[in-house]
N, C-alpha and C positions, 0 to 999 in steps of 0.2 A: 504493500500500500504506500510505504514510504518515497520509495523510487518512480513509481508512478505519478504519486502527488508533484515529486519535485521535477519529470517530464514536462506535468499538466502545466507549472509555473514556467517552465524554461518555455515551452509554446508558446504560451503567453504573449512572452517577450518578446520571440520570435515573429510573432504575427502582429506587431505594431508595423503597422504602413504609415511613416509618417518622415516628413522631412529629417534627414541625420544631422548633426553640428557638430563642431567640436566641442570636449567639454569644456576648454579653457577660455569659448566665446562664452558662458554664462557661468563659468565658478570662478573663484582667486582660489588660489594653492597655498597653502606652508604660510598663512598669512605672521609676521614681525611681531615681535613681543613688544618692538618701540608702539604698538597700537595703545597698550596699556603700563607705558614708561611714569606716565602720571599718575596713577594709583596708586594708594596710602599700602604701603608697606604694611600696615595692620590688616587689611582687607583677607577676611578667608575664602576660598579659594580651593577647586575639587583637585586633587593630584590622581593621577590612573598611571596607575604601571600598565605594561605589557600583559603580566599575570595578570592583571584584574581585566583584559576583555575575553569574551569566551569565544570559543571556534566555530559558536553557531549566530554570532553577531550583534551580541548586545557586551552592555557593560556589568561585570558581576559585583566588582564592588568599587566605592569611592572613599576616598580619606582626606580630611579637613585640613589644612596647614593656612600658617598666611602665607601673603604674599614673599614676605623678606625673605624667607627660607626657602623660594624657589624661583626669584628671580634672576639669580646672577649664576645657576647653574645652565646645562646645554640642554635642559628639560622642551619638549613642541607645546607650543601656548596653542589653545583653541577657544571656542564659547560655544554656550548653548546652540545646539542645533548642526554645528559641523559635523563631518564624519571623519574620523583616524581610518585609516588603513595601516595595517604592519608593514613595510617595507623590507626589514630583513626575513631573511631566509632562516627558521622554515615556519616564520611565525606566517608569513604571508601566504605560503603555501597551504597552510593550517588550516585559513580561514580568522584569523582575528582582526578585526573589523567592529565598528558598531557605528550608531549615531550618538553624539555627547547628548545626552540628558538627565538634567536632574541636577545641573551643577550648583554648587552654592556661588549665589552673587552669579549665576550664567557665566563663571569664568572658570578655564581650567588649565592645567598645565600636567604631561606627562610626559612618557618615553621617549628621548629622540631618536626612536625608530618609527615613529609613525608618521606618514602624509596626514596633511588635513586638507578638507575639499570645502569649501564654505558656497554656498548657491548663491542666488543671484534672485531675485523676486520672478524669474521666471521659470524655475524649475523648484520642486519643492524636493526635502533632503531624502526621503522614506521612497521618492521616485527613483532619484538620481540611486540613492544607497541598493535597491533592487536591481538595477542594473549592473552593477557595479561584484556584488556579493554573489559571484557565479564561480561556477567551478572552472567553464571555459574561459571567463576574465582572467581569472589565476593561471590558470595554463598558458596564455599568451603571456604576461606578466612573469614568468616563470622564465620564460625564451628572450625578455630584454634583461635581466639580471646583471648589473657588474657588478667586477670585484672578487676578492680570491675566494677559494673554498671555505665555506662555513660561516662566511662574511659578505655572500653576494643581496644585494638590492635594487629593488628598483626603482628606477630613477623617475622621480615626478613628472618626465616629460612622458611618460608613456600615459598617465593616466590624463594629462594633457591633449593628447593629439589624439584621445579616444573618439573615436564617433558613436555619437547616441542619439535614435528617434525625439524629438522634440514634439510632444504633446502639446497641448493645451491646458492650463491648469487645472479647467474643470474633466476632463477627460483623463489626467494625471491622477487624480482623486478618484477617479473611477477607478483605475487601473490598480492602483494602491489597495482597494476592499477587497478587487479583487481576491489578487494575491495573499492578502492578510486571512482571508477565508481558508486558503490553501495552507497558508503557514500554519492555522491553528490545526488543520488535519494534522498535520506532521506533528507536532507540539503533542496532539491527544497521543498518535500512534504512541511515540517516543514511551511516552509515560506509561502508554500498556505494556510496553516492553519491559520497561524498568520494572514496574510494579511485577512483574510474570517472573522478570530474572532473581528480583529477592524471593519469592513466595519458594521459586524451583530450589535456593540455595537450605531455605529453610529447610526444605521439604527433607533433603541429601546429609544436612548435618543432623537429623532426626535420627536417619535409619542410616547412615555411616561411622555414628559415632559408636 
């Protein structure tokens, strides 16, 4: 069911007949921590390691710090609503990925292994993030990679020069329920399995012990 469901999504996407763009005519990249050079040092502030995104694309945890404590490190500034992508190798290939939310103060800062993709009022993030969080995405992403063994990345410009169908924002919002209907298939499967995998474990340490 699971395979299936994530065919029915990848169609989806597939069958958008809509003008292509680049993504870097409607996103800014890796946007400058000078954006937020004026903010009070006391100001707190979400920090996100690497660990804390998960490999199915959200964020699993956040930690509070101020600002002073993580300005002057090589930490990637983002805010509400941008998306991280991993860049190093093999978190990227993993799948760790999310959209920032929930940040305190809508500000954050974490690993400098991550891109940040920030939209533009013409593409919304949960649009842009669906097209982007593919397994084919990473495969091609995989094949621009520099850099030596165990330290290869990819370089911002590939997700720059991406071409992506350009909706319309209300047609973009369609497309988004879609998918989100789809994702919760997945979501329940997942959990039938989990719940079957502990029940079976139980069942074995019963009569094996």
């Amino acid at each position: 069911m699971i395979e299936k469901t994530q065919i029915q999504i990848e169609n989806n996407i597939k069958s958008i007949d809509e003008k292509k763009v680049k993504i870097k005519s409607i996103v800014s990249t890796n946007p400058s921590k000078r954006e937020i050079s004026d903010l009070d040092e006391n100001t707190i502030i979400s920090f996100i390691e690497m660990a804390s995104v998960s490999n199915d694309g959200y964020i699993i945890d956040k930690v509070d710090r101020p600002f002073k404590d993580l300005k002057k490190g090589s930490y990637t500034y983002f805010k509400e609503n941008d998306i991280l992508i991993a860049k190093i190798t093999p978190s990227m290939e993993n799948g760790k990925c999310a959209i920032a939310k929930g940040l305190t103060n809508n500000l954050g800062m974490g690993s400098s292994e991550f891109h940040v993709l920030r939209v533009s009022d013409k593409i919304d993030s949960k649009y842009l993030f669906t097209l982007l969080n593919r397994e084919s995405i990473r495969k091609d992403a995989q094949k621009k990679m520099t850099g030596s063994s165990g330290h290869k990345r990819v370089p911002i410009k590939f997700y720059e020069e991406l071409e992506i169908p350009l909706l319309n924002k209300a047609d973009q919002k369609s497309f988004i329920t879609k998918i989100e209907k789809l994702e919760k298939v997945i979501s329940e499967a997942n959990s039938i399995i989990d719940s079957s995998n502990e029940k079976k474990q139980i069942i074995l340490n019963k009569y094996l012990k």
